[in-house]
C-alpha positions as CSV (number, residue, x, y, z in Angstrom):
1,X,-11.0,97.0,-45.6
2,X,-12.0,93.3,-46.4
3,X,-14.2,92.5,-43.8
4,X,-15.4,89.3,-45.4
5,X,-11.7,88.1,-45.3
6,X,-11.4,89.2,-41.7
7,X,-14.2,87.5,-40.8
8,X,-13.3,84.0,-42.9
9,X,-9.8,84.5,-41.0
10,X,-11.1,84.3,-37.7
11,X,-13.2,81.3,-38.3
12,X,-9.8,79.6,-39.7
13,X,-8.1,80.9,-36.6
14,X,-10.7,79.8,-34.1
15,X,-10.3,76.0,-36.4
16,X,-6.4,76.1,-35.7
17,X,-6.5,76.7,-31.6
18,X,-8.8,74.5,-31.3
19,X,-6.3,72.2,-33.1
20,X,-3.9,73.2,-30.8
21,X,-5.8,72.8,-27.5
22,X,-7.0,69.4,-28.9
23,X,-2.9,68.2,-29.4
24,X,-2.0,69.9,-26.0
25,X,-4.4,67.9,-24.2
26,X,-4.1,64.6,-25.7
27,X,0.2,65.2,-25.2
28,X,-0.4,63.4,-21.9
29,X,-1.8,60.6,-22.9
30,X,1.5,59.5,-24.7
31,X,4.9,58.2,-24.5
32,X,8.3,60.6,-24.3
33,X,9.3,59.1,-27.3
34,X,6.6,61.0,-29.2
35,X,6.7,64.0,-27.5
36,X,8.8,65.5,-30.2
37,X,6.6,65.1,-33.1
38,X,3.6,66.0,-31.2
39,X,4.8,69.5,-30.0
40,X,6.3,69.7,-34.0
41,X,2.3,69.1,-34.7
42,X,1.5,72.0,-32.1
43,X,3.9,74.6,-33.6
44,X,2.2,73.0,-36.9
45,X,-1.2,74.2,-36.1
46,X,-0.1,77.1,-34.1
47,X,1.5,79.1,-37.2
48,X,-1.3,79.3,-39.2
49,X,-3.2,80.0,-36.3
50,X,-1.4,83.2,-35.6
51,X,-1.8,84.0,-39.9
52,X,-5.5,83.9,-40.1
53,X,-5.1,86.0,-36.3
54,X,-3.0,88.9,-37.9
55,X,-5.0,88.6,-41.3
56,X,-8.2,89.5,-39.1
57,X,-6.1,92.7,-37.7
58,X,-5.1,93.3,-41.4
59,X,-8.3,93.0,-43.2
60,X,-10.9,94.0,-40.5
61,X,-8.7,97.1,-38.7
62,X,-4.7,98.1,-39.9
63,X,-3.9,97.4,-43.3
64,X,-0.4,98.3,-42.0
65,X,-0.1,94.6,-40.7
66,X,0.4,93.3,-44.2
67,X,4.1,92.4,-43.8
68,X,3.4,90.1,-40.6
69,X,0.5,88.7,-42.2
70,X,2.6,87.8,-45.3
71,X,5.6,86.3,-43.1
72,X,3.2,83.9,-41.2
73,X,1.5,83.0,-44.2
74,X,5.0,82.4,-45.7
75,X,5.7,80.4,-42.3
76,X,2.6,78.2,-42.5
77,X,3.4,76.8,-46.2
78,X,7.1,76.5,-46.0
79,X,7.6,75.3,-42.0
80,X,4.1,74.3,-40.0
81,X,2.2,72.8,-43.0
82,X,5.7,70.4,-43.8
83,X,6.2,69.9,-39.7
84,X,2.2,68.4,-39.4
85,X,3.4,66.0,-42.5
86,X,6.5,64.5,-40.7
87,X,4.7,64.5,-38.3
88,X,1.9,62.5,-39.5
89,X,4.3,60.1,-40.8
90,X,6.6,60.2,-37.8
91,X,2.9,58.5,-35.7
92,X,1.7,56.7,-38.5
93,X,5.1,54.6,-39.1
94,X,5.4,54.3,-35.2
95,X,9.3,56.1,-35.7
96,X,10.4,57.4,-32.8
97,X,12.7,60.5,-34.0
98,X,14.7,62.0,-31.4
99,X,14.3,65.8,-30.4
100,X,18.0,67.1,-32.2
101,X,16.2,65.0,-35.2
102,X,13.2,67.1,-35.2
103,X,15.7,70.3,-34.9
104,X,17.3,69.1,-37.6
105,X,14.2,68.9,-39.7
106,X,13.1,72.4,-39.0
107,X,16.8,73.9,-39.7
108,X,16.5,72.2,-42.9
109,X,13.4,73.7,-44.1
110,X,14.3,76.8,-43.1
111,X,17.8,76.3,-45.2
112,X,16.0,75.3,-48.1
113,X,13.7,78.4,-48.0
114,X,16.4,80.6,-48.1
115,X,18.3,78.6,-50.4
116,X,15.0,78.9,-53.0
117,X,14.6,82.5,-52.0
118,X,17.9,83.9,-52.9
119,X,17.7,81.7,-56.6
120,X,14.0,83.3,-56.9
121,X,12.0,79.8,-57.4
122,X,10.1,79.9,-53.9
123,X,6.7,79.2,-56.2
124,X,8.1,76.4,-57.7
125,X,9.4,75.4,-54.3
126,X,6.3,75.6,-52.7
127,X,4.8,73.8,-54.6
128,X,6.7,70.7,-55.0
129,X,7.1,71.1,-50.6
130,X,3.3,71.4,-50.3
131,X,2.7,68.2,-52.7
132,X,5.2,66.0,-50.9
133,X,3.7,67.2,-47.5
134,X,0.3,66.1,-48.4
135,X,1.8,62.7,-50.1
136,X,2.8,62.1,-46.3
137,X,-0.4,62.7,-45.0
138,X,-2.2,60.3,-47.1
139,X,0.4,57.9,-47.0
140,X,0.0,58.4,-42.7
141,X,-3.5,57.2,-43.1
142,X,-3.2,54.7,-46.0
143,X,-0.4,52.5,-44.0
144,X,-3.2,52.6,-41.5
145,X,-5.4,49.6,-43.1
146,X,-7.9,47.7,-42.3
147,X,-8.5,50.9,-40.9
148,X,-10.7,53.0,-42.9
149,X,-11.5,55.9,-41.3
150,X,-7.7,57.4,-40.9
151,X,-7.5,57.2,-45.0
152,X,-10.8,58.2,-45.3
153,X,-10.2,61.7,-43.7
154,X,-6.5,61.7,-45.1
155,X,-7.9,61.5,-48.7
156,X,-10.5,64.4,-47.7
157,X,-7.4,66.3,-45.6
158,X,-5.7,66.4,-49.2
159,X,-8.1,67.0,-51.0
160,X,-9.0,70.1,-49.2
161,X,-5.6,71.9,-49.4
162,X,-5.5,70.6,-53.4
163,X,-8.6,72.4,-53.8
164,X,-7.6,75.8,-51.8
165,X,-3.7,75.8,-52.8
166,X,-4.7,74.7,-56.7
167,X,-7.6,75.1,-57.9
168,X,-9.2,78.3,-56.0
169,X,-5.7,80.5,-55.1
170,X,-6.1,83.4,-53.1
171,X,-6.3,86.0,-55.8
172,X,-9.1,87.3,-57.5
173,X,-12.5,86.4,-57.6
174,X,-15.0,83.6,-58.3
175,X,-18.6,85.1,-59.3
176,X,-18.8,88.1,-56.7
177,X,-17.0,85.6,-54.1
178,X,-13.0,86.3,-53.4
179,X,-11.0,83.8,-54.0
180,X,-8.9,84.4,-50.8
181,X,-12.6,84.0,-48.5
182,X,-13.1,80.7,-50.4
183,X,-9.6,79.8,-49.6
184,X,-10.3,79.7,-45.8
185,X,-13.1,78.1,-45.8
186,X,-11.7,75.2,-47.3
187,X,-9.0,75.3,-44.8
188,X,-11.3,75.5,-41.7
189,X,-12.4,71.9,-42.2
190,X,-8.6,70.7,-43.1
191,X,-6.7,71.4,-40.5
192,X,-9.6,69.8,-37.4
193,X,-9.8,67.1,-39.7
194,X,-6.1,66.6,-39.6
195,X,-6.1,67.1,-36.0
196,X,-8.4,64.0,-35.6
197,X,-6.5,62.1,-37.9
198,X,-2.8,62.7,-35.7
199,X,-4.5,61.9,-32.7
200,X,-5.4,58.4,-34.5
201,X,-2.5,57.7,-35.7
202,X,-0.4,54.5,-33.5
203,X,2.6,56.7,-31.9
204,X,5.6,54.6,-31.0
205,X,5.1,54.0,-28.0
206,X,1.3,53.3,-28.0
207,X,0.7,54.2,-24.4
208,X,-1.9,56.7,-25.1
209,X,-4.8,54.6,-24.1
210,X,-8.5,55.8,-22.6
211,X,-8.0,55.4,-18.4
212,X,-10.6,53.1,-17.2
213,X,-12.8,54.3,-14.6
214,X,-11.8,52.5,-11.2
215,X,-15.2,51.2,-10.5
216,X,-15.0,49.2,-13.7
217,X,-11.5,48.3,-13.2
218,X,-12.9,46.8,-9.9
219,X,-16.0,44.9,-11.1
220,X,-14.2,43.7,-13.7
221,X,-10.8,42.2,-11.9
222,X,-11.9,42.1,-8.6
223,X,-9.9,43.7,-5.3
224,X,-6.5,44.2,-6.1
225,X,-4.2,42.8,-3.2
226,X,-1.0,43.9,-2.8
């Protein structure tokens, strides 16, 4: 057992419902034209919220739940990590995609895995999917000038998954720390952090505004008279 990578998994999995309670409750606040890329975003944070679940089951009780940890894992780099960067661009332009659209896009990636799978380059594929995702992101923020703060935590966003996906891995060990414990707690930060940005980002239809408080509404515009 790896109880130190249970553990790490939970906090990561705590970090990703959060995520998805945050985007579930915030869904009302905006127009049916984004609907669609916000419940993309959900399913986004939701995968690699049921990975770091399973991994806790894996690590901390049944090694026999390797497979199903692998398969989400596979599902959180090749579908939900992809998803939150349309996504991110889909708000951040203000494009309203229609819902066959965002079935389109999800078929697609799902094609391509395959597609990669059966010629053996899923690494490479990975890879080059993971790097354009994250391109998306910090474009997402960067078209969001004068702004700062959206580019601000899209350039740390980025440079959080950099650091886990390429520089730390999830194999072996740094000192007497794994690799793959270091690996989530990069994460942890990420994906709350891209959260906050999403929920930033303009929409399409910008009707996602804070509700006044009728008293205010009142003092400030008088009796309304109808």
């Amino acid at each position: 057992m790896q109880y130190s990578t249970a553990f790490s998994d939970a906090i990561l999995a705590l970090a990703c419902a959060a995520c998805v309670w945050c985007i579930g409750r915030a869904r009302r606040h905006y127009g049916e034209s984004d609907q669609p890329a916000l419940f993309c975003a959900l399913l986004g944070f939701l995968v690699p919220a049921a990975a770091a679940a399973v991994g806790v089951v894996r690590y901390g009780f049944d090694p026999s739940w390797q497979a199903a940890h692998l398969w989400l894992s596979q599902a959180s780099s090749f579908l939900a990590l992809p998803l939150l960067g349309a996504a991110a661009l889909a708000l951040g332009r203000g494009w309203a995609w229609s819902r066959p659209n965002w079935g389109r896009i999800i078929l697609g990636l799902c094609a391509f895995f395959e597609l990669f799978r059966q010629m053996n380059q899923l690494e490479d594929y990975r890879l080059l999917l993971n790097l354009a995702t994250l391109l998306l992101i910090l474009y997402a923020g960067a078209v969001q000038w004068p702004a700062r703060a959206p580019a601000l935590v899209a350039g740390t966003v980025v440079g959080l998954f950099l650091l886990a996906g390429v520089a730390v891995g999830t194999d072996g060990f740094i000192g007497s720390i794994r690799r793959v414990d270091l690996f989530h707690a990069l994460l942890t930060p990420a994906y709350p952090l891209l959260a906050w940005l999403l929920l930033r980002l303009p929409g399409s239809a910008k009707t996602h505004q804070r509700r006044r408080k009728p008293g205010k509404d009142f003092v400030r515009s008088g009796p309304l008279i109808s």
